[in-house]
C-alpha positions in Angstrom: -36.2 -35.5 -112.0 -38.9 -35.3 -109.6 -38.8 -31.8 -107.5 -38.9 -34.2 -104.5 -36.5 -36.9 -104.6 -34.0 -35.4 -102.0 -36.8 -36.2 -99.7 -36.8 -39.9 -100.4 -33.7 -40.1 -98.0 -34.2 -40.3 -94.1 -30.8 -39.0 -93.6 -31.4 -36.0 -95.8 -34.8 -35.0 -94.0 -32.9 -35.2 -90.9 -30.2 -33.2 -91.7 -32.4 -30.5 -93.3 -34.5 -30.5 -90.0 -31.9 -29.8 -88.1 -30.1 -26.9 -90.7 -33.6 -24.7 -90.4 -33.8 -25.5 -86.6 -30.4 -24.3 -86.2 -30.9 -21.3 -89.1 -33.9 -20.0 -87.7 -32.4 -19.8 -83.8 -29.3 -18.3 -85.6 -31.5 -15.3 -87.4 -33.1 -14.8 -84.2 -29.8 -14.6 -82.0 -29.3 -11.8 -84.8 -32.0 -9.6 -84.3 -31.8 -9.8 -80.3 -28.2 -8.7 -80.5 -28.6 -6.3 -82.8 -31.4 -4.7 -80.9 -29.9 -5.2 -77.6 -26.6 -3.5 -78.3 -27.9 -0.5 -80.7 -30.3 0.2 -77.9 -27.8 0.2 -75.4 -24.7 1.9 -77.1 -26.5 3.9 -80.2 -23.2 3.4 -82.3 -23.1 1.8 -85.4 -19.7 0.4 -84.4 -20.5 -1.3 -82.0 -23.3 -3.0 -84.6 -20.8 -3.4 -87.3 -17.9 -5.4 -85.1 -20.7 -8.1 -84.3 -19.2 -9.0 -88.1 -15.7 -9.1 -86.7 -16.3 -11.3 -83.5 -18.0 -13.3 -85.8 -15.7 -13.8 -88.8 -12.7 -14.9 -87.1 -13.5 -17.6 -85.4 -13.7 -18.5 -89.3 -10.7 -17.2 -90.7 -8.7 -19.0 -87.4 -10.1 -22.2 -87.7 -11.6 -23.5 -91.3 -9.2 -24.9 -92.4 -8.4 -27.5 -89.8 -12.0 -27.7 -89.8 -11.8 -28.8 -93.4 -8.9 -31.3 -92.6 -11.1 -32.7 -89.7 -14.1 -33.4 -92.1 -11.9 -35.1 -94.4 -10.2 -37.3 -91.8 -13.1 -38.2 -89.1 -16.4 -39.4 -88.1 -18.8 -36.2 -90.1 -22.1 -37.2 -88.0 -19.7 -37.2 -85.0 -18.1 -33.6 -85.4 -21.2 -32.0 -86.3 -22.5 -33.4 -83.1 -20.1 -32.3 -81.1 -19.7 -28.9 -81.7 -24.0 -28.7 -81.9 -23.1 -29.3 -77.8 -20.7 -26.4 -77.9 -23.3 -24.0 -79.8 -25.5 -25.2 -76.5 -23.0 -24.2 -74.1 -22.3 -21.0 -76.2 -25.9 -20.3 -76.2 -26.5 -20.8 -72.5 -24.0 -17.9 -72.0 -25.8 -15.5 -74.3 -28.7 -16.2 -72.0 -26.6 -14.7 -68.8 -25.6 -11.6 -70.8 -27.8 -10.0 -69.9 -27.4 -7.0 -72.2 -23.2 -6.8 -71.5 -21.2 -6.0 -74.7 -18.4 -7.9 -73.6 -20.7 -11.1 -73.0 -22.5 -10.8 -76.1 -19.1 -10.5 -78.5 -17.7 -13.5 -76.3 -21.1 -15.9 -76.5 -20.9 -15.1 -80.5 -17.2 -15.8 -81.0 -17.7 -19.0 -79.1 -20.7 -19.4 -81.5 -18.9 -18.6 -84.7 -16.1 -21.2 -83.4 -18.0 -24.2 -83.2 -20.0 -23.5 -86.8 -17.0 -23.2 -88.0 -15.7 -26.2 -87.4 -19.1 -27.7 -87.8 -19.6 -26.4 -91.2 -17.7 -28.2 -93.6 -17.9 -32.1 -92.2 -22.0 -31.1 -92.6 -22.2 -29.7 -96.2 -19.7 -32.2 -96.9 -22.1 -35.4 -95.8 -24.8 -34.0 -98.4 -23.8 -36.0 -101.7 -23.9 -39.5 -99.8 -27.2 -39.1 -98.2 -29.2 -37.7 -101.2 -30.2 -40.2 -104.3 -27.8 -40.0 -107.0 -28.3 -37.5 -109.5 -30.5 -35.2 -106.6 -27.4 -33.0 -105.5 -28.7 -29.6 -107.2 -32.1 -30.7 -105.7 -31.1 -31.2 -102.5 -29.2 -27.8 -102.5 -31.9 -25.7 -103.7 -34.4 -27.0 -100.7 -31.1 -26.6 -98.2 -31.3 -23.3 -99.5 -35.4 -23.2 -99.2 -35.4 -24.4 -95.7 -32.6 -22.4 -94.7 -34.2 -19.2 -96.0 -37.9 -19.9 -94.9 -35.5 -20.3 -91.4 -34.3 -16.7 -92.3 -38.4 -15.3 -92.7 -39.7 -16.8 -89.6 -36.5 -16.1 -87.3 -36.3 -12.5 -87.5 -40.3 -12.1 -87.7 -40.9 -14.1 -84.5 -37.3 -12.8 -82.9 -39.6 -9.4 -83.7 -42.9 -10.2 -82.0 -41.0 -11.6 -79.2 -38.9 -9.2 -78.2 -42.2 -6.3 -79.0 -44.2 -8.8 -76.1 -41.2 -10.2 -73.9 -38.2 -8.7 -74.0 -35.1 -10.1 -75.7 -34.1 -12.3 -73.2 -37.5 -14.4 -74.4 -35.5 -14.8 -77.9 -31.9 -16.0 -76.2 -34.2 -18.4 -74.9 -36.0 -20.1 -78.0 -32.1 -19.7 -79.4 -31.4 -22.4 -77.2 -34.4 -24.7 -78.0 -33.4 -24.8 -81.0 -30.0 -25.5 -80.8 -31.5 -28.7 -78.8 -33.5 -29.7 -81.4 -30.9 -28.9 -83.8 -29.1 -31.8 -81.6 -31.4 -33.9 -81.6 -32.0 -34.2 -85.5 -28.3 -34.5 -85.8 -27.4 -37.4 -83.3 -30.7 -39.2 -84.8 -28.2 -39.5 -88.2 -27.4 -42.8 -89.2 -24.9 -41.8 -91.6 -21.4 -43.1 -90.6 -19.5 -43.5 -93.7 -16.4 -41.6 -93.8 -15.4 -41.9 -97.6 -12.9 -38.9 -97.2 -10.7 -40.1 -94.6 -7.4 -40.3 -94.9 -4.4 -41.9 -93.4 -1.5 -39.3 -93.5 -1.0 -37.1 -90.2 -1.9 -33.9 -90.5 0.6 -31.5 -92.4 0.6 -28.0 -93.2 0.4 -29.0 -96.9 -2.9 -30.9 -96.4 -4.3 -27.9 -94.5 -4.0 -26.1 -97.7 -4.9 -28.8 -100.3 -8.3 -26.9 -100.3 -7.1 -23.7 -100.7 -5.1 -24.9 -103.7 -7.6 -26.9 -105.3 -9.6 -23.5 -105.4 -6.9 -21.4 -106.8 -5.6 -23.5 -109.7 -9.6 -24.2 -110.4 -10.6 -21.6 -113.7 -14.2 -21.6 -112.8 -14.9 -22.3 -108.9 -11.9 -19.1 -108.0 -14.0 -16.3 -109.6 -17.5 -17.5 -108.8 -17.1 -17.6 -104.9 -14.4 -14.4 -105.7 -17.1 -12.8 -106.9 -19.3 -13.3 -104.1 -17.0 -12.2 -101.7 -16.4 -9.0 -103.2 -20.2 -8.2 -104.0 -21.4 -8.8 -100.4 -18.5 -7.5 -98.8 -19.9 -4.3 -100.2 -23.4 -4.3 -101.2 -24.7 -5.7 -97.9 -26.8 -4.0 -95.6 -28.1 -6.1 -93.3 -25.7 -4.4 -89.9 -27.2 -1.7 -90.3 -30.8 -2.7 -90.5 -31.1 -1.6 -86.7 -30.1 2.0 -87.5 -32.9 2.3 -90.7 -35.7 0.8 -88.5 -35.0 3.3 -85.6 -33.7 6.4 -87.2 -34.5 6.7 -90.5 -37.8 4.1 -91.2 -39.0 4.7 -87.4 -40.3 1.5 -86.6 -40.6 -0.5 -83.8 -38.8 -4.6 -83.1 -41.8 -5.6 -85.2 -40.9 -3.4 -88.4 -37.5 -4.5 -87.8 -37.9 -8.3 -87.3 -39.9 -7.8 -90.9 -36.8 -6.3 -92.4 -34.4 -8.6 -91.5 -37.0 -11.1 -93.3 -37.7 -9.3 -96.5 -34.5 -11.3 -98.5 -35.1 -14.2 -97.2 -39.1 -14.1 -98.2 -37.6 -13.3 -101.7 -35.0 -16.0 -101.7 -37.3 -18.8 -100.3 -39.5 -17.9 -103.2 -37.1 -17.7 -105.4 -35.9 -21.1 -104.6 -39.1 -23.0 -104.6 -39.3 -21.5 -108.1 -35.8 -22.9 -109.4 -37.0 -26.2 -107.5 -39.7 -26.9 -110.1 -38.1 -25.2 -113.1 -35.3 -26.9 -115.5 -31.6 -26.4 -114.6 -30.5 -23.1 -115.3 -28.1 -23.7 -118.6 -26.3 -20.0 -118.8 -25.3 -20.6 -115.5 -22.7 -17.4 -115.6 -24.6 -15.1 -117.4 -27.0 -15.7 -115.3 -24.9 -15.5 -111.9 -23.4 -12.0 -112.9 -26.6 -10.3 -113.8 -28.3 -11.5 -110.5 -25.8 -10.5 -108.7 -25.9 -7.1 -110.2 -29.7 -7.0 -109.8 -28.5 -7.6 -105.8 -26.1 -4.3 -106.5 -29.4 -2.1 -108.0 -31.6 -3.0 -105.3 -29.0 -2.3 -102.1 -29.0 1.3 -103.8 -32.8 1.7 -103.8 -32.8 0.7 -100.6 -30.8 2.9 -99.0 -32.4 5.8 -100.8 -36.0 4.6 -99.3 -37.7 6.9 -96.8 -41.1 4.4 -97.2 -40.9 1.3 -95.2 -43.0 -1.2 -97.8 -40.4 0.1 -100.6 -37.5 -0.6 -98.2 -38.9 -4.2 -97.9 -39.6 -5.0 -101.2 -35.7 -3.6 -102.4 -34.6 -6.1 -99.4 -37.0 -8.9 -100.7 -35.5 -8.8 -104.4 -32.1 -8.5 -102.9 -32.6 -12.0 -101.5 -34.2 -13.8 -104.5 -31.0 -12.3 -106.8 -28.6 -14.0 -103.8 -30.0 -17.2 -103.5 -29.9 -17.5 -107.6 -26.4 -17.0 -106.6 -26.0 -19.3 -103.7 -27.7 -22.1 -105.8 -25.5 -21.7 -109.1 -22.4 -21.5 -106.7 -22.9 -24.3 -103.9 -23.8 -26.6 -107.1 -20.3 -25.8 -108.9 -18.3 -26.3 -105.9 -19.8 -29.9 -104.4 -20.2 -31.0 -107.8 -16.7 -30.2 -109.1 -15.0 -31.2 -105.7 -13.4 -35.0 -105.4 -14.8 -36.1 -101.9 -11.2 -36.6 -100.6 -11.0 -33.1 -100.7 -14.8 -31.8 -100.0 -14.0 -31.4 -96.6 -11.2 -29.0 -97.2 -12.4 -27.2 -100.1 -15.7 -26.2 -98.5 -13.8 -25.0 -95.4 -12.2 -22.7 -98.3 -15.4 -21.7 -99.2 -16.9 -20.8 -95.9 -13.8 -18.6 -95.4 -15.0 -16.6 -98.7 -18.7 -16.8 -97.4 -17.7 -16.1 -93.6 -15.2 -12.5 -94.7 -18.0 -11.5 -97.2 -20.7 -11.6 -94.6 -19.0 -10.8 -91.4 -16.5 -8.7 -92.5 -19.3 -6.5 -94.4 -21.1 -6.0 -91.3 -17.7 -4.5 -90.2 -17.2 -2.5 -93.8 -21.2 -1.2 -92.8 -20.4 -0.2 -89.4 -17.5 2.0 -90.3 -18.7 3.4 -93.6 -21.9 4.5 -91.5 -19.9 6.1 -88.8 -18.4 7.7 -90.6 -20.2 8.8 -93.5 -23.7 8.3 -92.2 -25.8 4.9 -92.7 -27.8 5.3 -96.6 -24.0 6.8 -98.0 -23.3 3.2 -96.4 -25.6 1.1 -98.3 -25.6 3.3 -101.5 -21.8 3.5 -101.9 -21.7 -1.0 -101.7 -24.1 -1.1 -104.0 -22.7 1.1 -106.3 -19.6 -1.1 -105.7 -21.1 -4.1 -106.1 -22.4 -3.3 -109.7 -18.6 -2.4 -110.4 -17.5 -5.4 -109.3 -19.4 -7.3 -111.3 -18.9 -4.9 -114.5 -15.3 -6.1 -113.9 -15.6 -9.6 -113.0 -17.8 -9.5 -116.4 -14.9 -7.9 -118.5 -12.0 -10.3 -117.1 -13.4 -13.8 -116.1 -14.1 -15.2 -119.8 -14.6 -19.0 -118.0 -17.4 -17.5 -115.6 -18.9 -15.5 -118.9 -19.1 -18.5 -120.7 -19.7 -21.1 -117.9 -22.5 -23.6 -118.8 -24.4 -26.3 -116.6 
């Protein structure tokens, strides 16, 4: 198939417009607050429960997100809450460096991507050509991570030249934008709907789908586990300053090392055949992810500490690929709604509520104990994931 074909749909360029618009704003929303508040409070606390604003808006609300994807309008919802991100982003501007402010603009945040999440993965397999579904996933994932390089690099420079009330404000461009490309959509088909009221039961549907599934439970099971553990990303703040001593600049260049090795990691499986040994593959990559956390954290040189972060990126998006493809591809569309609201609960704890693992483990342990301790974990997770999951061992594409 040609490495291009997801492009050949207006919808699909669209929609992946408006996902790096609203990735890149996102990554640099990151680096402002993480500057702002280690800056003002020097506790890795502080840094680490940004995670736990953030995740339960998530746990809270995804799965009547899920049951709203599969019942209504998908361009409409995802439209919607884009104008709640704006009003959530407006308030982040009038912060002005308040802690409270800060964890209430990003819960409000986290809310509306919540419930904006699943009705927009769920619209990809009806706007792509048929048969371009792994294509279209691997340049969401490009766009999303060349989103993750430039946010944090220009989040960097801006906040070195203006101040981070500069970045709060391009945040909120390009959320606009990110509007914009979204309500420009002419996709209106609503194949998942369904007549029932809602019911406890079909809140859940998902989340049972998942569980009784031999293959889709211990891939994203894994994932949750591995970056609950292995990430490092909270604490990037604390390595620039204390330990790296660098400036916003160095830091902003952290914060983009995995996603420069994920974007080229993902052009890479763009032009190159599917991958066949699809769990082999996923558990060494993930491990890789596990054995370049722990060099990290043992870095004292600042081009080591990027490379480690860079390689750390191209072994997650190998993941993100393998795993996104399983799920939309083994999901009936009745139920993609639902079951990908399941699925950003896994992503949301794994992320978010790492940040929190980080910010504890640091305090009180000290930060590179931290980061060397998850990834040590995260190569025993995957040692036992390898041992008991014979489906994910032998899963082929």
């Amino acid at each position: 198939m040609d490495a291009y074909a997801s492009f050949r749909s207006r919808d699909y360029r669209l929609l992946i417009a408006g996902n790096f618009l609203s990735g890149a704003g996102l990554q640099m929303l990151s680096v402002a607050v993480g500057w702002d508040l280690y800056l003002a409070t020097k506790s890795a606390i502080v840094l680490g429960n940004v995670g736990l604003v953030q995740v339960a808006p998530f746990v809270v609300f995804a799965l009547l997100a899920g049951r709203i994807a599969d019942r209504h309008d998908r361009r409409r919802v995802i439209v919607v809450t884009q104008l709640l991100l704006l009003a959530a982003s407006a308030l982040l501007i009038a912060a002005s460096g308040s802690v409270l402010l800060i964890y209430t603009g990003l819960f409000f945040t986290a809310s509306a991507r919540a419930f904006q999440g699943p009705s927009r993965s769920a619209m990809l397999p009806h706007i792509v050509p048929a048969g371009a579904l792994q294509n279209a996933i691997t340049w969401n994932s490009s766009a999303m991570e060349i989103a993750n390089v430039s946010g944090p690099a220009l989040a960097g420079i801006l906040i070195a030249a203006a101040g981070s009330r500069s970045v709060y404000l391009v945040h909120f461009l390009c959320a606009t934008l990110t509007l914009i490309c979204f309500f420009l959509l002419d996709f209106r088909a609503d194949a998942g709907r369904e007549v029932a009221a809602p019911s406890g039961k079909a809140l859940l549907e998902g989340v049972h789908f998942i569980r009784k599934d031999a293959l889709i439970l211990p891939a994203i099971s894994l994932d949750l586990f591995a970056v609950l553990f292995g990430g490092a990303t909270a604490l990037l703040p604390v390595f620039a300053i204390d330990i790296l001593h660098t400036g916003a600049r160095g830091l902003g260049w952290l914060r983009a090392a995995p996603s420069i090795g994920a974007v080229s990691m993902a052009f890479l499986m763009a032009h190159s055949p599917k991958i066949q040994n699809a769990g082999r593959v996923l558990l060494l990559t993930v491990a890789g992810f596990g054995a370049a956390t722990i060099l990290f954290g043992l870095s004292r040189s600042l081009w080591l500490s990027f490379a480690m972060l860079l390689l750390t990126g191209a072994f997650d998006n190998v993941s993100v690929v393998l795993r996104h493809s399983l799920v939309q591809s083994k999901t009936p569309d009745r139920l993609r709604g639902r079951v990908l609201a399941a699925n950003n609960i896994f992503i949301s704890c794994s992320n978010q509520l790492g940040a929190v693992e980080s910010g504890w483990t640091a305090a009180w342990f000290g930060p590179v104990a931290s980061v060397v301790a998850g990834g040590a974990a995260t190569i025993a997770i995957v040692t036992g994931f390898a041992a008991k999951s014979r489906s994910l061992r032998e899963w082929k594409q």
